[in-house]
C-alpha positions in Angstrom: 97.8 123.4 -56.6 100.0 126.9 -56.8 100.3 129.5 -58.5 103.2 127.7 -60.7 101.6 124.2 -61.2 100.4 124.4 -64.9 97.1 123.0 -66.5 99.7 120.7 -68.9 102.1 119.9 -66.6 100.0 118.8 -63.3 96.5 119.2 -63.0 95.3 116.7 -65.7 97.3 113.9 -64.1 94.9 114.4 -61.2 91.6 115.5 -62.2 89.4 113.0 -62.8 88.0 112.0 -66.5 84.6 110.6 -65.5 83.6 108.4 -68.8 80.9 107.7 -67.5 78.3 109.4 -64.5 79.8 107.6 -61.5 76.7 106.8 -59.7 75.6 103.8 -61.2 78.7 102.4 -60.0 78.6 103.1 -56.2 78.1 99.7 -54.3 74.6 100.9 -52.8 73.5 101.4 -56.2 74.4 97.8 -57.6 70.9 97.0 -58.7 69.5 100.1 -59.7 68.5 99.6 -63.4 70.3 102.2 -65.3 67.9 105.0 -67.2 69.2 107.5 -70.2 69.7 110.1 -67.7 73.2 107.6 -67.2 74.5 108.1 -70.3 74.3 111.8 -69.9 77.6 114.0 -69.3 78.7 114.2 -65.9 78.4 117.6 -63.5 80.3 120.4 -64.6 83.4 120.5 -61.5 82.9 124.2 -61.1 79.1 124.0 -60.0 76.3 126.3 -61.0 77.3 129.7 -60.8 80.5 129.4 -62.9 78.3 127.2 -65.0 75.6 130.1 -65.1 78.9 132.6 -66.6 80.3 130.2 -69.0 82.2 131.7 -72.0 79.1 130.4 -74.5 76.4 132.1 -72.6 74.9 135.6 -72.9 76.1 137.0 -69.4 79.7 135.8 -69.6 79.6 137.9 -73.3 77.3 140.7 -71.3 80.6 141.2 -69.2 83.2 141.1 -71.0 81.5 143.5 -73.8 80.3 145.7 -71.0 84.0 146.4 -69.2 85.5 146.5 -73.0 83.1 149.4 -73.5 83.6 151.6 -70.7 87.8 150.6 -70.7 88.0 151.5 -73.5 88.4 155.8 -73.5 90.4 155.3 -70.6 92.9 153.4 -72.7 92.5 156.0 -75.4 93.1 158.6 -72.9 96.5 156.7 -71.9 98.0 156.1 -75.2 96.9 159.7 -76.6 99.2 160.8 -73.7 101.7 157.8 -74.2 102.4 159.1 -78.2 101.5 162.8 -77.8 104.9 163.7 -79.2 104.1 161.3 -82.4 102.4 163.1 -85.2 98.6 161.7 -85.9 99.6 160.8 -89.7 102.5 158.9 -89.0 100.9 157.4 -86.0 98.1 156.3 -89.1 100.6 155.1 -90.7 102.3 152.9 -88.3 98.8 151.4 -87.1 98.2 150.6 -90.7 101.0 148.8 -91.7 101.2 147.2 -87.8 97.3 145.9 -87.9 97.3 143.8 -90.8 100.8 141.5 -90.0 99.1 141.0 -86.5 95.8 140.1 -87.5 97.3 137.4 -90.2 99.4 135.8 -87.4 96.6 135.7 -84.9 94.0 134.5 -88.0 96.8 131.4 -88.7 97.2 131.0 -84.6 94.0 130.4 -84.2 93.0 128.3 -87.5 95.6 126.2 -86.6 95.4 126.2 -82.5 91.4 124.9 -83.3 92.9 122.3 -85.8 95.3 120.6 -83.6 92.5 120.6 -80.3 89.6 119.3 -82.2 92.2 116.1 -84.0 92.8 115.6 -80.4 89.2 115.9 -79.3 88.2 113.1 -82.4 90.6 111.0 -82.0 90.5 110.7 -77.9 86.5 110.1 -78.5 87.2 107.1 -81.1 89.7 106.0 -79.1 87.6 105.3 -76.1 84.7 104.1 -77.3 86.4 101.7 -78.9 88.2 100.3 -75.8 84.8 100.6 -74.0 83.2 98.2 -76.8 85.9 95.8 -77.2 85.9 95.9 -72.6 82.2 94.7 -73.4 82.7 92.1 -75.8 85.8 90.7 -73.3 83.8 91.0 -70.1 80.8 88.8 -71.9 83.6 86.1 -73.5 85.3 85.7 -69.9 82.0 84.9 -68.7 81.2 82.4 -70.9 84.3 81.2 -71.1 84.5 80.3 -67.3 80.8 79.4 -67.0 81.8 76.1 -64.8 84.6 78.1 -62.8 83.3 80.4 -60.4 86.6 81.6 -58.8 88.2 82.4 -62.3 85.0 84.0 -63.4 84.9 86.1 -60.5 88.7 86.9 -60.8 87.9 88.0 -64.6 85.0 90.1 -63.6 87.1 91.8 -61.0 90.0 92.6 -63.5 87.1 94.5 -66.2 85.3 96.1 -63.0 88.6 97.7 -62.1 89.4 99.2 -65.5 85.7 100.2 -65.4 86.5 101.9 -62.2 89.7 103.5 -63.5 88.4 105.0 -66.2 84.7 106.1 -64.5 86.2 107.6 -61.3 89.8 107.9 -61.2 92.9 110.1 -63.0 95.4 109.9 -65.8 97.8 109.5 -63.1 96.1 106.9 -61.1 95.6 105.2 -64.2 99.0 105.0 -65.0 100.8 103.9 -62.0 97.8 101.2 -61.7 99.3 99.5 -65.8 102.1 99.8 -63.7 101.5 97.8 -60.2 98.3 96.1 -61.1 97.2 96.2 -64.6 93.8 94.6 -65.6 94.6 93.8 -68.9 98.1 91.6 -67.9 96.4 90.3 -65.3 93.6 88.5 -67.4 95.9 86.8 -69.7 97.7 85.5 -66.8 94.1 84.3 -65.4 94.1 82.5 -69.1 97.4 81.2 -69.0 96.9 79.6 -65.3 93.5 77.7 -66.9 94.5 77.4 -70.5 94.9 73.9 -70.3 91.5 73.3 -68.3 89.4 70.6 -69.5 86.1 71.6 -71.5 87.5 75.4 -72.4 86.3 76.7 -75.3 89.9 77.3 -77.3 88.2 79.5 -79.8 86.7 81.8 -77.0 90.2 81.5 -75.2 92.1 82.6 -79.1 89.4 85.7 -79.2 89.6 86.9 -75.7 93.2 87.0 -75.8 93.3 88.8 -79.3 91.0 91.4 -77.8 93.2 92.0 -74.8 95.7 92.8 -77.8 93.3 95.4 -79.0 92.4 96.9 -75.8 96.5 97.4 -75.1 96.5 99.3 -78.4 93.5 101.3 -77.6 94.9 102.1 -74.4 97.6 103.3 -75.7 96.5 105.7 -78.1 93.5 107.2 -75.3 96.5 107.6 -73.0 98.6 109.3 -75.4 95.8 111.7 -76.4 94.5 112.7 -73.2 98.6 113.5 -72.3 98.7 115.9 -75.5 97.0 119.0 -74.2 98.5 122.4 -75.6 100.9 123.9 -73.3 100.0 127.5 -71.6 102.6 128.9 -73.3 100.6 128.2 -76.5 97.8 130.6 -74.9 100.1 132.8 -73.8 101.2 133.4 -77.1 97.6 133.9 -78.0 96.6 136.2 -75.4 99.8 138.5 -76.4 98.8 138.6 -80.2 95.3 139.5 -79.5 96.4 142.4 -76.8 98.8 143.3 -79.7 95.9 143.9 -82.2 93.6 145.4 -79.7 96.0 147.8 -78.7 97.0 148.6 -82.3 92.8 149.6 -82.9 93.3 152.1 -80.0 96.3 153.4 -81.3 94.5 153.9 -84.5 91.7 155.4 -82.8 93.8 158.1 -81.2 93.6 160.0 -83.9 89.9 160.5 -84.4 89.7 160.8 -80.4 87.4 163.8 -79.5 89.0 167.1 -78.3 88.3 166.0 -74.9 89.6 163.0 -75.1 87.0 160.8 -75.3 86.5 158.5 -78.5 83.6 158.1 -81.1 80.8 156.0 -79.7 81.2 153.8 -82.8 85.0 153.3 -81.7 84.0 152.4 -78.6 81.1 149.6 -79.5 83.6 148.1 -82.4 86.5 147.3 -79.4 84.1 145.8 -77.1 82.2 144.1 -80.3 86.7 142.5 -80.9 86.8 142.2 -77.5 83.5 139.6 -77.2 85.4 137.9 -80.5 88.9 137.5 -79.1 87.7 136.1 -75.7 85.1 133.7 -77.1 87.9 132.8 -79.3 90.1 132.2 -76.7 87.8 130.7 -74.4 86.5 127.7 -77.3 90.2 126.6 -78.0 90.9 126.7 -74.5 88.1 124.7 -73.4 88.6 122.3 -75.9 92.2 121.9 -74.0 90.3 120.5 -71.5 88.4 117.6 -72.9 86.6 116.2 -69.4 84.2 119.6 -68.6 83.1 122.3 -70.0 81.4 123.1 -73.6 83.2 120.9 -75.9 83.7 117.9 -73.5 83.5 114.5 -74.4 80.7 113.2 -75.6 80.2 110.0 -73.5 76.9 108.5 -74.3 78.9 105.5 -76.1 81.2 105.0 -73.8 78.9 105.3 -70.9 76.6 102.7 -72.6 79.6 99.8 -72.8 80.1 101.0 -69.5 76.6 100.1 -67.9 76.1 97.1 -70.1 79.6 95.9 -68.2 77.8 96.6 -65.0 74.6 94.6 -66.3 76.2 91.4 -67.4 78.3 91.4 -63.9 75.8 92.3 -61.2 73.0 90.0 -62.7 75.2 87.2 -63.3 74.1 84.1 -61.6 77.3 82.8 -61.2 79.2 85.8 -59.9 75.9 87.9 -58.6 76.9 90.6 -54.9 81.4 88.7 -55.4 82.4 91.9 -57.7 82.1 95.3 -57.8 83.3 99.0 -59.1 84.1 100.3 -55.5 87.6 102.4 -55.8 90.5 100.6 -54.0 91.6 102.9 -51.0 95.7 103.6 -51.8 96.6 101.8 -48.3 100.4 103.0 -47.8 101.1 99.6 -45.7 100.7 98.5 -49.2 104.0 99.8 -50.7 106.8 97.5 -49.8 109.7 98.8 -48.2 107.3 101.8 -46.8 109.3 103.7 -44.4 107.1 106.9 -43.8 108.1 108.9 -46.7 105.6 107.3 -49.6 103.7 110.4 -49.7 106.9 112.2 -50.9 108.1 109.2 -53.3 104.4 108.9 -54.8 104.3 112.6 -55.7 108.0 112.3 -57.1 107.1 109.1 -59.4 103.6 111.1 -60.9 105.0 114.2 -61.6 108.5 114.0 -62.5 
């Protein structure tokens, strides 16, 4: 990461989404029964102490209120000297006419900054949970469905275990590059077209497994697409201008009932640092809900995770397939990658992120 490499533009093709915890899906933990602790979110990335400040909790707002408060008569102090030459009237009558146009942008920047994350935010969450279910109900067809075939039940296990893999431990990015080498879904309807005309196949299992693979492309379209549409910075950087904009305009109109020595009203002083607490939270909700995979308003995965383990059920105590499939990640061998010639570093980088 640098300085330059935006939330937008880089990091989310790279951090990891984590539908589900990622333990129960470790190779040494293949048999461990799964509990409701499993279906609970995931550990916050930024560990306990960033946790223990979080914008929603008491000392975060104990901060920022705090600094507001004693800031604030040293910004008084500046802009008394800044507009000594303006007359306190008109300087009360600029703030008043300055104050209300910025507060209705902000109000509608906001309303409609909130609007636009949490449609994301709903639609992502039905969006998953309905490719997790319709994974399920795939995963248990393919198994009936190749009851007498171990080596094409095995290979059809494998294909769901690696989309359950994808989407429990790896990124956007991965993701896509993986629809685009080795795709799970494509790869199980060319498992059913190799056996399609196998004797003692159930056709009407073969008709609904292959309509669900439809369903999950759809699905995994639209979660794809929504996880991609995260506000760009320059939408909060709009946001954070506007609300310096106002704040600065309630100093300004506090300069004229500033104290001979240049110190402000106490009330003055607990009102900016009260705006202060209500601008950051502000700020700090929509931006978290930007970020749909930690924080406050993350995902809620309890669905999702619960498709997820009931995959890892019907696999791992499968009689036919039981200790031939698993969720281990695939390690990104470079020997892989025909035509490698020492550079695939640079040419991965160049194929995620332009």
């Amino acid at each position: 990461q640098s300085l330059f490499s935006t939330y937008s533009q880089r990091v989310q093709l790279v951090e990891p989404r984590l539908y589900a915890r990622p333990d129960q899906f470790l190779k040494e933990n293949a048999s461990k029964r799964p509990t409701i602790e499993d279906v609970a979110e995931p550990t916050s990335f930024y560990g306990k102490i960033a946790t223990f400040f979080a914008w929603n909790g008491l000392p975060a707002r104990a901060v920022v209120g705090g600094m507001s408060y004693l800031a604030f008569p040293y910004i008084v102090s500046f802009l008394e000297t800044a507009t000594q030459d303006v007359d306190n009237q008109d300087l009360a009558t600029l703030v008043g006419t300055f104050i209300p146009g910025i507060s209705i942008v902000l109000g509608t920047y906001f309303s409609l900054t909130l609007s636009i994350l949490y449609d994301r935010f709903t639609k992502m969450q039905e969006a998953v949970s309905s490719e997790a279910a319709f994974l399920a109900l795939t995963c248990n067809n393919l198994l009936h469905l190749f009851q007498n075939d171990k080596d094409a039940a095995v290979e059809g296990a494998q294909c769901i275990a690696d989309q359950v893999r994808t989407m429990v431990f790896d990124s956007r990015g991965k993701e896509t590059m993986g629809v685009v080498y080795s795709d799970p879904y494509t790869r199980i309807l060319n498992l059913l077209k190799d056996h399609h005309q196998d004797i003692g196949l159930d056709t009407m299992l073969l008709g609904d497994i292959r309509n669900a693979i439809k369903e999950l492309f759809t699905l995994r379209s639209k979660r794809m697409n929504y996880e991609a549409l995260a506000l760009a910075p320059t939408h909060f950087d709009v946001m954070t201008f506007l609300s310096a904009m106002l704040m600065i305009g309630f100093a300004l109109g506090t300069v004229a009932t500033a104290q001979t020595d240049g110190v402000p009203v106490e009330l003055s002083r607990i009102l900016f640092a009260s705006l202060m607490v209500v601008f950051t939270v502000s700020y700090e909700m929509a931006w978290d809900l930007n970020r749909p995979f930690d924080g406050v308003y993350q995902l809620r995965r309890s669905g999702t995770a619960m498709h997820f383990l009931h995959i890892k059920h019907m696999i791992v105590n499968h009689p036919l397939i039981e200790g031939l499939v698993d969720f281990e990640e695939i390690i990104d061998d470079e020997a892989e990658v025909p035509g490698c010639d020492g550079n695939c570093e640079q040419r991965k980088a160049e194929i995620w992120f332009n």
